[in-house]
Backbone as CSV, one residue per row, in Angstrom:
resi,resn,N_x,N_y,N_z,CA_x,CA_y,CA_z,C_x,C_y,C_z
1,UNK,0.540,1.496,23.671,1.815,1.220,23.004,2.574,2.526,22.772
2,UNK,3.997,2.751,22.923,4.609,4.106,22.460,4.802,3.359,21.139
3,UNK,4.996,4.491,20.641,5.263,4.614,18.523,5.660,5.627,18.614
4,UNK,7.360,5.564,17.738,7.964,6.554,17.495,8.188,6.877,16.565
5,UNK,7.679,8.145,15.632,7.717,9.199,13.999,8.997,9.637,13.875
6,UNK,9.945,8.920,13.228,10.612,9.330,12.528,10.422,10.405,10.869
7,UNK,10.787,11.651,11.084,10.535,12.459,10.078,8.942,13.186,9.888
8,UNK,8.679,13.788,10.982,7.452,13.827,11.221,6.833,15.032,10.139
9,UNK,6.713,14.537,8.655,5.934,15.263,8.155,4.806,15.528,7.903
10,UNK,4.120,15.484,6.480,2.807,15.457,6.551,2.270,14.505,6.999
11,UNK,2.143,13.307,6.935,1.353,12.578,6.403,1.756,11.747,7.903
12,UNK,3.399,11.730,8.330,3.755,11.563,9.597,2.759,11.926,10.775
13,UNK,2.454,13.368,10.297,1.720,14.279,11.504,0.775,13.743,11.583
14,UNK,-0.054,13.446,10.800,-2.021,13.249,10.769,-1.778,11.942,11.342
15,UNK,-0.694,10.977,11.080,-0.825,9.154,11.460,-0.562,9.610,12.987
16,UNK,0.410,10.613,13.808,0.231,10.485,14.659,-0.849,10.915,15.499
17,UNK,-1.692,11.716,15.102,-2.655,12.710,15.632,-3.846,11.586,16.042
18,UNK,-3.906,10.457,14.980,-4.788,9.527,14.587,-4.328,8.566,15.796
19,UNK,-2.598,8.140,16.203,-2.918,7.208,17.202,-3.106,7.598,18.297
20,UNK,-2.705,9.038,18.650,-3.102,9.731,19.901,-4.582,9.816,20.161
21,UNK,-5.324,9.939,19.514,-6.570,9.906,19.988,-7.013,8.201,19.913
22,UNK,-6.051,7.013,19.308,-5.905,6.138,19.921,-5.677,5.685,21.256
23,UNK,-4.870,6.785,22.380,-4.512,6.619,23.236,-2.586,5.753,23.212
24,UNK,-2.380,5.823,21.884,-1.181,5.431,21.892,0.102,6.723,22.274
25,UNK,0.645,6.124,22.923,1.759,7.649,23.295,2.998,7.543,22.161
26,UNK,3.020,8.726,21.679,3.965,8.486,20.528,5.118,9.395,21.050
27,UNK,5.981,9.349,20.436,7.726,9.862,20.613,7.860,10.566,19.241
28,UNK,8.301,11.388,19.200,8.439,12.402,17.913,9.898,12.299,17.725
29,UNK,10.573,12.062,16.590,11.561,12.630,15.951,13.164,12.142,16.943
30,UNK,12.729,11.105,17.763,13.782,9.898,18.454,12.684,8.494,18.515
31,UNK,13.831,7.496,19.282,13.611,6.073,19.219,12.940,5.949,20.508
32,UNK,13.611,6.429,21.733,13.596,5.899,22.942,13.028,4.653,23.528
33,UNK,12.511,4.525,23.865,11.604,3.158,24.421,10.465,2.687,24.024
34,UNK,10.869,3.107,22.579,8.981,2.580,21.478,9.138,1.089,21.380
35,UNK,8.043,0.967,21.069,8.023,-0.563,20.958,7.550,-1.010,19.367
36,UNK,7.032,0.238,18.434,7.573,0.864,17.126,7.401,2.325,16.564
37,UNK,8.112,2.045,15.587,9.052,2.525,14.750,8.073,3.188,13.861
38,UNK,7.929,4.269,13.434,6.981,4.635,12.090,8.052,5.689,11.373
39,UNK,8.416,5.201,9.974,9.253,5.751,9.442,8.352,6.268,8.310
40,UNK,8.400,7.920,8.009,7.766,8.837,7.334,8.626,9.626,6.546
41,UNK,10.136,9.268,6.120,10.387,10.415,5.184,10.501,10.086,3.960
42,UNK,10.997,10.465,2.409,11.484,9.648,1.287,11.991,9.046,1.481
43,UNK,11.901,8.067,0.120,12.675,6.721,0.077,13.803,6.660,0.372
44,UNK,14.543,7.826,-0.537,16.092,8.286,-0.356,16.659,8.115,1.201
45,UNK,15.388,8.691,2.079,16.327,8.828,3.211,15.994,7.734,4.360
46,UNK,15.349,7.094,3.861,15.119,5.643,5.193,16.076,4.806,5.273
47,UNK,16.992,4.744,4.213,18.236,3.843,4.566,19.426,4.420,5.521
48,UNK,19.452,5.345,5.202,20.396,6.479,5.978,19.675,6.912,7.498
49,UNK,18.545,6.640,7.723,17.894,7.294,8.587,17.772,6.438,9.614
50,UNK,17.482,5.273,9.380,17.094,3.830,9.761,18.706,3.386,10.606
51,UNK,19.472,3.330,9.687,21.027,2.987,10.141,21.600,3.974,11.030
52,UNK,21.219,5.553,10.988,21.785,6.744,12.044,21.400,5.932,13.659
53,UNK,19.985,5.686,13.263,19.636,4.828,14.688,19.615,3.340,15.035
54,UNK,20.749,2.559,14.287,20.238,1.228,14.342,20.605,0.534,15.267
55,UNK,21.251,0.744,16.651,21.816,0.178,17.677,20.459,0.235,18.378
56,UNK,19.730,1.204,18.464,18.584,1.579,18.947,16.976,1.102,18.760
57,UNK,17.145,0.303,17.228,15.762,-0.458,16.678,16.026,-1.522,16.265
58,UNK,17.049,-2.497,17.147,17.180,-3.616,16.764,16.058,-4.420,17.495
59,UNK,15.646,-5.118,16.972,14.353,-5.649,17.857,13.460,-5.232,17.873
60,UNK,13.017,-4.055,17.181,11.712,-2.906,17.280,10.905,-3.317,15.755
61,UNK,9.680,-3.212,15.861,8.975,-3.389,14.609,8.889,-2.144,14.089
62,UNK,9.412,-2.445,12.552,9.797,-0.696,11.594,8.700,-0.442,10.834
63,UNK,7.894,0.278,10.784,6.714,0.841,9.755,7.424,1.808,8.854
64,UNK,7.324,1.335,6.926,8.033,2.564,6.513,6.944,2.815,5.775
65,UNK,6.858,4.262,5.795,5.867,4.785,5.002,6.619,5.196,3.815
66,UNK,6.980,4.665,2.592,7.502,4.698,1.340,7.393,4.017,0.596
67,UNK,7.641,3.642,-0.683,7.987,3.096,-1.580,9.300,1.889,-1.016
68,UNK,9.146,0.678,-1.802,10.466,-0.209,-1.680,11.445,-0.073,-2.311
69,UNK,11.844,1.039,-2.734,13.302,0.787,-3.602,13.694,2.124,-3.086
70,UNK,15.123,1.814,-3.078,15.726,2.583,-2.733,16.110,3.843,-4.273
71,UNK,17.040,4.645,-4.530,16.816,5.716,-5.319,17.976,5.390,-7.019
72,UNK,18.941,4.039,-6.513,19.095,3.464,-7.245,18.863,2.017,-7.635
73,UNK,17.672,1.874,-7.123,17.005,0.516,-7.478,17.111,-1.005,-6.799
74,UNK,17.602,-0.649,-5.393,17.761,-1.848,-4.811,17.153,-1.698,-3.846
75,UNK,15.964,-2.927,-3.619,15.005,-3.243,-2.462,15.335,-2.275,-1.195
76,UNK,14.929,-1.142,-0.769,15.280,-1.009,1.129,15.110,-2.055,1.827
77,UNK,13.787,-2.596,1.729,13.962,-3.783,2.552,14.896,-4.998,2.940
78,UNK,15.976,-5.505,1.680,16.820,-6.263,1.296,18.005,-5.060,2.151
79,UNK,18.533,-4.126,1.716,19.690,-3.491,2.373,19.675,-3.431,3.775
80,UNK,18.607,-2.978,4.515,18.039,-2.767,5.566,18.506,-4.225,6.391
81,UNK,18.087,-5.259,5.573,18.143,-7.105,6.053,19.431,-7.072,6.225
82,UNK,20.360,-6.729,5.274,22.070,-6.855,5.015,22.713,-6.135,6.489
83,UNK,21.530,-5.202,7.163,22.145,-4.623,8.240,21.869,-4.997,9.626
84,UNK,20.942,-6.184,9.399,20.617,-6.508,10.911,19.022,-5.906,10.907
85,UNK,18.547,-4.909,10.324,17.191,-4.651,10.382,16.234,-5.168,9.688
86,UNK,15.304,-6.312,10.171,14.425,-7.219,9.552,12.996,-7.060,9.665
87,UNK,12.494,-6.722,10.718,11.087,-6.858,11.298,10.464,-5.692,10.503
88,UNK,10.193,-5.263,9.545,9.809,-4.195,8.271,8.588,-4.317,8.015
89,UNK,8.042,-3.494,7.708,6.356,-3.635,6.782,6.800,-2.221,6.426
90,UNK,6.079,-2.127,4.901,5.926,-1.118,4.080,4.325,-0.741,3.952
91,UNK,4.653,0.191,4.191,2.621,0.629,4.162,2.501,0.713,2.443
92,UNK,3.360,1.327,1.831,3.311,1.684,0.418,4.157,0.787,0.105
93,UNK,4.434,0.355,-1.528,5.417,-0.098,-2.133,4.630,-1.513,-2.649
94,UNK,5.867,-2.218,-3.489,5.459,-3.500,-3.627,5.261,-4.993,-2.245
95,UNK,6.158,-4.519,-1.327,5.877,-5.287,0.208,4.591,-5.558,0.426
96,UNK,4.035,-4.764,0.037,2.526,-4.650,0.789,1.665,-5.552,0.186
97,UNK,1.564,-5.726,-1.671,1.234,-6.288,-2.104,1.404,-7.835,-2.971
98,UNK,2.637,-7.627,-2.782,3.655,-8.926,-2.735,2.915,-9.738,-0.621
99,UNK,2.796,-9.149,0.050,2.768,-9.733,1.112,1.019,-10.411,0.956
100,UNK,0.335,-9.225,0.263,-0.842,-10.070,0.254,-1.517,-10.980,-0.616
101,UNK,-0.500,-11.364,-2.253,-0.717,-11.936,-2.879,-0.141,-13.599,-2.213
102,UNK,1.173,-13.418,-1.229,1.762,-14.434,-0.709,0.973,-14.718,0.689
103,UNK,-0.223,-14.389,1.088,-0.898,-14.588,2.083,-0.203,-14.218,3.184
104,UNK,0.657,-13.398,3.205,0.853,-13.411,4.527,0.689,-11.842,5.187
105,UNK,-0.202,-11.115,4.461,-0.718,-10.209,4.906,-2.407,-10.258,4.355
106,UNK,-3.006,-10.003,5.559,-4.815,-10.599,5.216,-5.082,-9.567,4.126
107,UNK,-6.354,-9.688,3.756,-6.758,-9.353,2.982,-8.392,-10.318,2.018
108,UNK,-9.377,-9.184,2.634,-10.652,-10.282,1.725,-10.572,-10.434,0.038
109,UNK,-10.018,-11.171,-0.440,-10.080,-11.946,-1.550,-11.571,-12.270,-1.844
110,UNK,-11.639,-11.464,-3.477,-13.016,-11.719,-4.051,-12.675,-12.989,-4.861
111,UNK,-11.108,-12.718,-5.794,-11.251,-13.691,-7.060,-9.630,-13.747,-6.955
112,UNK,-9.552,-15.176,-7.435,-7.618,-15.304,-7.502,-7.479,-15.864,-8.805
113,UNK,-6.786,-16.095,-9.560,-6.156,-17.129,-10.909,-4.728,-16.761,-11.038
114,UNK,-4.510,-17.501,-12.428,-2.856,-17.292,-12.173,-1.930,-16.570,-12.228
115,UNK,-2.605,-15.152,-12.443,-2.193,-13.854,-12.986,-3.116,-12.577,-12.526
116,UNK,-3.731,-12.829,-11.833,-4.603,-11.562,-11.116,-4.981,-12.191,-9.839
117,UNK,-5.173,-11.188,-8.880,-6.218,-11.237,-7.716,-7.320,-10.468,-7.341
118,UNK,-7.872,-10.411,-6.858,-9.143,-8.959,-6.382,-9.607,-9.206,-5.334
119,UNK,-9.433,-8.075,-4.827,-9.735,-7.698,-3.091,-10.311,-6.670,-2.778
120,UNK,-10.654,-6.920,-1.754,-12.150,-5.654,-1.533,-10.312,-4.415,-1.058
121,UNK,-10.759,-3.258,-1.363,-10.583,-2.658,-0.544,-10.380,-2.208,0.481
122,UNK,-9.407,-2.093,1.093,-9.359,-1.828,2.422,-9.851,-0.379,2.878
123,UNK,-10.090,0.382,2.040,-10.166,1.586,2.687,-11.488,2.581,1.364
124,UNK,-12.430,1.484,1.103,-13.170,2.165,0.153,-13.815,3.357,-0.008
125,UNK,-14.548,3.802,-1.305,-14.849,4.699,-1.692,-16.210,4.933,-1.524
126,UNK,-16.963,3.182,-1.856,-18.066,3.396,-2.051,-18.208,1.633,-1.988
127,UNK,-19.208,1.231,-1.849,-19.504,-0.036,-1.149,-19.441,-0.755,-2.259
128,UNK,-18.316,-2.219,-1.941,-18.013,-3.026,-2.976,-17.004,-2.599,-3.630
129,UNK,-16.178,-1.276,-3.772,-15.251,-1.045,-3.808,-14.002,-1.948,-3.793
130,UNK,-13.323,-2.590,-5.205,-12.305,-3.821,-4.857,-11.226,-3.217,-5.980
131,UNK,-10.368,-3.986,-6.324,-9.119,-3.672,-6.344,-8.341,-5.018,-7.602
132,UNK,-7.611,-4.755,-8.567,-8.006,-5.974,-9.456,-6.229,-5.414,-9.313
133,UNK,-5.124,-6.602,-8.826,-3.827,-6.636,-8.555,-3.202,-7.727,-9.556
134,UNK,-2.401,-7.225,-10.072,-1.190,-8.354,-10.572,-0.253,-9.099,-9.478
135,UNK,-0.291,-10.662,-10.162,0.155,-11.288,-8.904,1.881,-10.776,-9.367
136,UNK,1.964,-11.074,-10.232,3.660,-10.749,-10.299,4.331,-9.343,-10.035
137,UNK,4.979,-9.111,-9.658,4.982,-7.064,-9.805,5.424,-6.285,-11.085
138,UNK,4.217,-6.259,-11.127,4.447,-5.232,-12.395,4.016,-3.435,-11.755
139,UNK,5.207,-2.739,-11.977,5.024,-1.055,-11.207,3.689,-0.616,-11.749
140,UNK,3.673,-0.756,-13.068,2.351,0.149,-13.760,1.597,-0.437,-15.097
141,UNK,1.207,-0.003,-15.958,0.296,-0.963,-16.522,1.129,-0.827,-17.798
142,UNK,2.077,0.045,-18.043,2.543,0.159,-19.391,3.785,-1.095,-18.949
143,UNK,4.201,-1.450,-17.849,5.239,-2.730,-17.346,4.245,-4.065,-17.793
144,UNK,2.983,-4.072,-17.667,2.469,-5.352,-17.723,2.519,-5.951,-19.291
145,UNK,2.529,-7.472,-19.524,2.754,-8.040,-20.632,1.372,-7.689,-21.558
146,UNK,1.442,-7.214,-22.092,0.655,-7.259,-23.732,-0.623,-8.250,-23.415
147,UNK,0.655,-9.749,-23.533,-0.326,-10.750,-23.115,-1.937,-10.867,-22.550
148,UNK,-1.581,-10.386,-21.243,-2.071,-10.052,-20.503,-3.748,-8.936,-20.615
149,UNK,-3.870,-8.389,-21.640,-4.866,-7.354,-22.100,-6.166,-8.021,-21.797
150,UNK,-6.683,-9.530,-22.840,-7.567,-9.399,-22.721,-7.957,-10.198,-21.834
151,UNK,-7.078,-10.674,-20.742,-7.661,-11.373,-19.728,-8.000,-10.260,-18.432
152,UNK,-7.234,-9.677,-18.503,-7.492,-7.814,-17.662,-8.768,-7.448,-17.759
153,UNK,-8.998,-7.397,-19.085,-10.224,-6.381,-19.835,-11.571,-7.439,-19.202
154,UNK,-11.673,-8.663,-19.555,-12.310,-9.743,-19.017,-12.830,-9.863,-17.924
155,UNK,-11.687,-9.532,-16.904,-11.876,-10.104,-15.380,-12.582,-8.252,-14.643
156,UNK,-11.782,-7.623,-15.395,-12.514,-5.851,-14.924,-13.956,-5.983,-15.408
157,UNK,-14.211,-6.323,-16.472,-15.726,-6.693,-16.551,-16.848,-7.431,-15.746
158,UNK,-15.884,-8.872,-15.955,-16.901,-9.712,-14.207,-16.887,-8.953,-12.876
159,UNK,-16.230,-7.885,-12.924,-16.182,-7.380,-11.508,-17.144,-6.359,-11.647
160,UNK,-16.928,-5.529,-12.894,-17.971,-4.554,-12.999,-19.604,-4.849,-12.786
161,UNK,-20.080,-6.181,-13.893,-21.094,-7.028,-13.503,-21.478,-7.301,-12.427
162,UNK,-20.417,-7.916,-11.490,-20.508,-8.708,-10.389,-21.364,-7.617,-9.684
163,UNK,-20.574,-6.580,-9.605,-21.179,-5.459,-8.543,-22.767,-5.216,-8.878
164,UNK,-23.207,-4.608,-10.296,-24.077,-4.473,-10.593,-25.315,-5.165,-10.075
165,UNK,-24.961,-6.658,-9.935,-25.805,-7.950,-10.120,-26.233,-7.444,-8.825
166,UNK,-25.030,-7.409,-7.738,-25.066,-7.497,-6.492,-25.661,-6.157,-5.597
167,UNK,-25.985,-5.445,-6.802,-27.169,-3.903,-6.265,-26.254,-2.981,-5.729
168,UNK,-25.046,-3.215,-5.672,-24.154,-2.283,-5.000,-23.612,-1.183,-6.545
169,UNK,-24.048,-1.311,-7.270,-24.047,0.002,-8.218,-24.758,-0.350,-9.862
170,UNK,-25.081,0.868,-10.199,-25.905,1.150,-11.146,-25.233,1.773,-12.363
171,UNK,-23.520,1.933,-11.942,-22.071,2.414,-12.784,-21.010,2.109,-12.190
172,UNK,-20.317,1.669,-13.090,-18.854,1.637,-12.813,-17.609,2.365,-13.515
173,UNK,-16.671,2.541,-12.366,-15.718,3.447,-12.845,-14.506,2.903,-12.598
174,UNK,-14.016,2.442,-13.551,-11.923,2.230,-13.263,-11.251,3.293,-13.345
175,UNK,-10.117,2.719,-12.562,-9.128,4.020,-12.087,-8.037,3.443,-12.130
176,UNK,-7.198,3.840,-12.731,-5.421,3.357,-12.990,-4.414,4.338,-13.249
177,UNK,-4.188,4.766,-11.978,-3.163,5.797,-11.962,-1.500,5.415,-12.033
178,UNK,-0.564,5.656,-13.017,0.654,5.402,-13.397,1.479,6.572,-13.158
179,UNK,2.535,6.169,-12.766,3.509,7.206,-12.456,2.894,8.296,-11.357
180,UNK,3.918,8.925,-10.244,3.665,9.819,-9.198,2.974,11.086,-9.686
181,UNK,3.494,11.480,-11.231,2.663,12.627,-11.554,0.967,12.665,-11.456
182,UNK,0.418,11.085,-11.923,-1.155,11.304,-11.800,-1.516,10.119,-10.677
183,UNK,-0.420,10.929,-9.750,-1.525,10.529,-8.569,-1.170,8.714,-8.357
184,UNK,0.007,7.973,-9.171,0.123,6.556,-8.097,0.789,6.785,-6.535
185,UNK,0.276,6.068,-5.694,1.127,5.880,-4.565,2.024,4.329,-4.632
186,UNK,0.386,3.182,-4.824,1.515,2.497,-4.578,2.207,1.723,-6.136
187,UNK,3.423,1.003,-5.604,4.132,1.416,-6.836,3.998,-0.270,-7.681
188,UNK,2.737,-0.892,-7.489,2.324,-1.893,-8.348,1.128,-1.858,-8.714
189,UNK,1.238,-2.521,-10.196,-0.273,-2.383,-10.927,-1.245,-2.908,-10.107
190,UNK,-2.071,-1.814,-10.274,-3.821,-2.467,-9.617,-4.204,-1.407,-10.315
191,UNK,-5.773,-2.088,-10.411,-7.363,-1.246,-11.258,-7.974,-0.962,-10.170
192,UNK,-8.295,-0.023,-9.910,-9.869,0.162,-8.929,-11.149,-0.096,-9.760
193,UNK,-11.702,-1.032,-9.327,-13.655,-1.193,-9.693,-14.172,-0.340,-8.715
194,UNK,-14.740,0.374,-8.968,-15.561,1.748,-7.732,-17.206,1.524,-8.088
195,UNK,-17.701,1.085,-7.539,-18.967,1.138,-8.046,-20.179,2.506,-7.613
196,UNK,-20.504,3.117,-8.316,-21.126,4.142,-8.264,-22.827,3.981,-8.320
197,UNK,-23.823,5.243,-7.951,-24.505,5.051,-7.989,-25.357,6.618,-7.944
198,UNK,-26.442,6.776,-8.399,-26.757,8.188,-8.688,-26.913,9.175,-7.748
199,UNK,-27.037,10.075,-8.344,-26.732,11.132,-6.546,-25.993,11.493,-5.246
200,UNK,-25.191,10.098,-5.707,-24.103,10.197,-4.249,-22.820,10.396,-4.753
201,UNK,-22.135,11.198,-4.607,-20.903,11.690,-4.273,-19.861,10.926,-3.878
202,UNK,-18.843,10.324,-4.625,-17.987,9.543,-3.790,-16.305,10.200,-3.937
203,UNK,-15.481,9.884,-3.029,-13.933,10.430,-2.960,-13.268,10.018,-4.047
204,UNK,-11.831,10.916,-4.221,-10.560,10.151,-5.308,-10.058,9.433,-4.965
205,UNK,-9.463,8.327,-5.843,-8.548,7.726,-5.323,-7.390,7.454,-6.282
């Protein structure tokens, strides 16, 4: 497949390095004859960036690597639609998780109810590694309702258990990073359950 990096920065560079030794031929920093699109710069500039070339990616599937809102608060994805550009996935943002609470992006589902979900991880730390999501979007945990506390506190527990039971750890550790300063990427509430275990070393997240 060609795939073409728009804004080839950090994080641009390593995704392409990664499909090249895929064997995918990528296009750097134009459209030409990709068949997609990987959009890598700030939020700020994918609307502007997206539209410089849009005679050119009509019909092309767009990968944005950002956040969904634009810098005064209106969906990219929605403006983007207003322009003829539809075929979108957000690697980051609420898209991603809005898409997998609405099934239409997979995802192994441990536990659902009417106000949480939990899913393994896609990209774990340490085995059993899952992920405890608000179905509604809430950005961060100081956005989520009050309400909401001790059914949170509850369901992070059965998961903590769960793991335990299930020999996949001997500790558990939550992780809830708010705001870009400590480290959120994406920009809706989720808990990490990490299940740990002695002597082994596991990554941040």
């Amino acid at each position: 497949m060609k795939i073409s990096i728009l804004g080839y920065g950090n994080f641009g560079s390593g995704f392409g390095e990664y499909l090249s030794r895929l064997n995918h031929e990528i296009i750097k920093e134009e459209v030409g004859d990709a068949e997609l699109v990987f959009v890598s710069v700030p939020s700020f500039a994918v609307v502007p960036v997206l539209l410089g070339v849009k005679e050119k990616i009509i019909g092309k599937k767009i990968v944005i690597c950002s956040k969904g809102f634009t810098d005064d608060g209106k969906l990219i994805g929605d403006v983007l639609k207003e322009n003829a550009i539809d075929d979108i996935f957000f690697l980051y943002g609420p898209t991603l998780i809005e898409g997998i609470v609405k099934g239409e992006i997979s995802a192994e589902i441990v536990y659902e109810d009417d106000n949480f979900i939990v899913i393994n991880d896609a990209h774990p730390v340490s085995e059993g590694h899952c992920l405890i999501l608000s179905k509604r979007h809430y950005e961060t945990l100081f956005d989520l309702p009050s309400t909401f506390g001790g059914e949170l506190v509850a369901l992070a527990k059965a998961q903590g258990l769960r793991l335990i039971k299930e020999s996949k750890a001997e500790g558990i550790k939550f992780v809830n990073n708010n705001f870009e300063a400590a480290g959120q990427v994406v920009k809706h509430f989720h808990l990490h359950v990490i299940p740990h275990k002695k002597g082994k070393t596991i990554g941040r997240v």
